[in-house]
Residue, then its C-alpha position, 0 to 999 in steps of 0.5 A: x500500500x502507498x505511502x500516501x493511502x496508508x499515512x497521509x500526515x506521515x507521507x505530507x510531512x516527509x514531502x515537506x522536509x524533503x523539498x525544504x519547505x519550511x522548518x520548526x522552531x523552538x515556538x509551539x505551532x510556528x515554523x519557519x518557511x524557507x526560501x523554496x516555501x516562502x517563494x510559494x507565497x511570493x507567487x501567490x501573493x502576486x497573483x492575487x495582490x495583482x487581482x485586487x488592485x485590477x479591482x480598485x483595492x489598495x493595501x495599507x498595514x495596521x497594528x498587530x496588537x489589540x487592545x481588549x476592549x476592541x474585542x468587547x465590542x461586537x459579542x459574536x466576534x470575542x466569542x468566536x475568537x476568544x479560546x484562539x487568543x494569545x495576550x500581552x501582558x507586561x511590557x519593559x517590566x511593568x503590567x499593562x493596563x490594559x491587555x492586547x491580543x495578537x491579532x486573530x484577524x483585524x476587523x476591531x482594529x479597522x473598525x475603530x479606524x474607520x470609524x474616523x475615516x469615514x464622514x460623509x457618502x463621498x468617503x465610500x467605498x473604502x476598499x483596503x486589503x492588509x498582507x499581514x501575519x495572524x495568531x490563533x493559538x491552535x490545540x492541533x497544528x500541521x505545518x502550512x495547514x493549520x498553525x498557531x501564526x500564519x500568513x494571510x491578505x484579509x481584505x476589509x471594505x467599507x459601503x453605502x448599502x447592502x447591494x453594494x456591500x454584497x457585490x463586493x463580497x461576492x466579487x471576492x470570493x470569485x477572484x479567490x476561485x479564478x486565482x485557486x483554480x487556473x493559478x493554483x489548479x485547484x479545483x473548488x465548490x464555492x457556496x454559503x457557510x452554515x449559520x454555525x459555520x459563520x465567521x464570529x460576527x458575519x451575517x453570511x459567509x461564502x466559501x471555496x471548498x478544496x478537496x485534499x489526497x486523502x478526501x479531507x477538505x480545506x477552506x481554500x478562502x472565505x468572504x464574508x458579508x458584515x452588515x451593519x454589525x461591526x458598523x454599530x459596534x464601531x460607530x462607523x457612520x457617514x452623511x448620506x445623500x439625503x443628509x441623514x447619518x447612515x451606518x456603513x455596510x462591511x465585508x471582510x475576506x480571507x485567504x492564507x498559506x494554507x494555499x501552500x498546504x493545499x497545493x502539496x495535499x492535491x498534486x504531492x504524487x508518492x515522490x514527493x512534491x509536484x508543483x503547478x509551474x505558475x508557482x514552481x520557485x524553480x520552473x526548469x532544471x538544466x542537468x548535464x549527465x555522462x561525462x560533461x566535464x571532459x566536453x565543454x560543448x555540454x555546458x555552453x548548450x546549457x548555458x544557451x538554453x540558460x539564458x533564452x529560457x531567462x529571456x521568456x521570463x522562465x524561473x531556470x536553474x543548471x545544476x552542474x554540482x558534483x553529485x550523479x545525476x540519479x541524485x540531482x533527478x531525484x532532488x529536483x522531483x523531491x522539490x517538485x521542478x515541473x520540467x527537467x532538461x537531460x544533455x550529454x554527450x550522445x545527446x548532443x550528437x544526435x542534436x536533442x534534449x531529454x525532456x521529463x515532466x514532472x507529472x509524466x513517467x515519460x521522458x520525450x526527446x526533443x530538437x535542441x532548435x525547438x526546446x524554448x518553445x517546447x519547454x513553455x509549451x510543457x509548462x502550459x500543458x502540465x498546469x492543465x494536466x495538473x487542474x484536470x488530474x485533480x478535479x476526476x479525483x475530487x469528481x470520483x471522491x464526491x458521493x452524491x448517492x447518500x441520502x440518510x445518516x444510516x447511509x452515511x455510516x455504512x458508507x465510513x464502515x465500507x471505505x474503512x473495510x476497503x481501505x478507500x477515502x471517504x471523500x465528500x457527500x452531498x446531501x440534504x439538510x433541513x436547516x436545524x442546528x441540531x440535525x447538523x451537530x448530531x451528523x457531526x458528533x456520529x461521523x466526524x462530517x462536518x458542512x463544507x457549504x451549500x454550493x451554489x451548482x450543486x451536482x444533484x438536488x437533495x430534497x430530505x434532510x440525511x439526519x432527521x428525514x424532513x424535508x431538506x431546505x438546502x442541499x449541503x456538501x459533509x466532509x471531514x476537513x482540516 
């Protein structure tokens, strides 16, 4: 049985050290991303940061401490937050008067601010997003995925109604499912959170929805629609048109490195790590191989293709180490490189590369005056192989055939028995609390959300029987 099959943290942590990533540090729940991990997030960020200011975004920066107060401020927010929070206490020796949180996400803080930016119709929309570190101080941490500090945009605009706000909200969530599925070849359902599954103080929350190797799912991005709440909680008022004083209308919205968790979890293979080239720190490596050194000629092809791949904007290394080639492949698939180039010195008489993707068992041979061209085109392929490869397997390890809670069971007991992933079910919900708790306390499934094209319609709720409201995606999840 693979190692992926058989302990997927095991294998996802081996895949991680392995391709150096990140490492732990001597803090509970906080590690440290090295340069491959943190170009990951370089990448991402780029992408999405581009996306938001095509949109009329502009980013600031605000304190990471909060004051305690802030939080007593809007009552669902401090109680969805409060076991997560991480508190000063004392500084330069003496006890503060007041204590500050590390922040767990920065709505209060921007509250009290906008309270003071925002007088008059002609201040709206305000639309600020904040590359930033978050705390929350987590009981269970897995690198990337979940731990106690982390990296994240969160995005936090101020309107005049609701329609406005709404669009925003909604505007958002469909920048993250373009940027997670044709940046990151992630596939996603996209939908609406259940009340419990609400961020601490929304009025609703959307979500993308990933689907993981080993059928657990990740809350790829949130986007949530605020209301007025944090508006009458902060006081953030302007003079409307009609000269009447008017509560603004708030989203907020999210995406964090758990996108680097989630990329290694949907295209990691048994080797290792398999990187989607858009976000590859490395995108092609040159290896010489046969005895190069004695034939100068290898080297001065290299460096040739060097330098027009750099010319394209292609991230390249050449990797003219010491070590044997067998170890520099197996290197550069353990850091999951999208695409390696092979010449020695038959190859070079024959006028050819050898080409290996990373995603393929095959090498191809390739003519020396077309490889630029082949390579981009490899590199463009390999991102579709990538989405198409992951989206049959969230499609085969998505269950649309269960209709009862028994069902539900029998399905764990057969995929336990067979030793198969679960996956995802869609199913029906009434609407009642109660009903989704209970599904969650028999089978650890939890709702993902209530997408918006569902595959099928579910009309009886899996738990009680009724009939159900709303047709819902239960799933284990990260």
């Amino acid at each position: 049985m693979s190692q992926q099959t058989n302990d997927f943290s095991k294998w996802y942590i081996d895949t991680i050290q392995k391709a150096d990533l990140m490492d732990y540090t001597p803090v509970r729940g906080c590690i440290a991303f090295k340069p491959d991990g943190y170009e990951l997030w370089e990448h991402i960020q780029g992408e999405m940061d581009r996306r938001f200011k095509e949109t009329g975004h502009r980013n600031a920066y605000f304190p990471m401490l909060i004051p305690e107060s802030f939080f007593q401020k809007e009552k669902d927010h401090i109680e969805g937050f409060s076991p997560e929070l991480p508190w000063v206490t004392e500084a330069a020796g003496e006890q503060l008067e007041e204590r500050l949180a590390l922040r767990p996400t920065s709505e209060t803080m921007i509250g009290h601010l906008y309270s003071d930016w925002i007088k008059s119709y002609r201040d709206l929309p305000v639309l600020i997003n904040q590359w930033a570190n978050v705390f929350r101080w987590e009981k269970k941490t897995l690198p990337f995925i979940r731990t106690s500090e982390f990296l994240w945009q969160e995005g936090h605009t101020a309107h005049v109604d609701e329609e406005d706000a709404r669009k925003e909200t909604m505007q958002m969530l469909n920048i993250y499912k373009e940027v997670v599925e044709n940046f990151l070849a992630i596939p996603v359902y996209d939908g609406q959170k259940t009340p419990s599954e609400r961020f601490a103080g929304a009025v609703d929350t959307y979500s993308i929805e990933a689907m993981m190797k080993d059928g657990k799912a990740v809350q790829a991005g949130t986007s949530h629609y605020l209301g007025t709440k944090f508006a009458e909680a902060f006081d953030i008022k302007f003079l409307s048109k009609e000269n009447k004083h008017e509560y603004v209308h708030t989203t907020s919205w999210g995406t964090s490195t758990r996108l680097i968790g989630s990329v290694i979890m949907v295209h990691g293979d048994e080797q290792g790590l398999v990187l989607p080239p858009t976000i590859a720190p490395t995108q092609v490596v040159l290896i010489p191989v046969g005895p190069w050194k004695k034939n100068p000629a290898i080297i001065e092809k290299l460096d040739e293709i060097f330098a027009s791949l750099k010319e394209k904007g292609i991230r390249v290394r050449l990797d003219d180490s010491d070590q044997s080639p067998g170890f520099k492949f197996n290197e550069w698939e353990l850091k999951g490189v999208p695409v390696r180039i092979e010449l020695g010195p038959r190859d070079l008489e024959n006028n050819q590369v050898l080409l290996k993707a990373r995603d393929e068992a095959d090498k191809q041979s390739v003519e020396l005056g077309s490889v630029v061209e082949k390579i981009e085109a490899e590199l463009k392929e390999m991102q579709t192989r990538l989405f198409e490869k992951a989206k049959t397997f969230r499609d085969a390890n998505s269950h649309t055939h269960i209709d009862s809670l028994d069902q539900l069971k029998q399905h764990l007991a057969d995929s336990e028995k067979n030793e198969t992933i679960p996956g995802w079910v869609l199913a029906g919900w009434c609407g009642d609390d109660a009903c989704e708790s209970n599904v969650k306390d028999e089978t650890k499934f939890t709702t993902r959300n209530i997408p918006f094209n569902p595959p099928a319609e579910k009309h009886t709720c899996i738990n009680c029987g009724k009939e159900a409201k709303h047709t819902v995606w239960f799933g284990r999840a990260y």
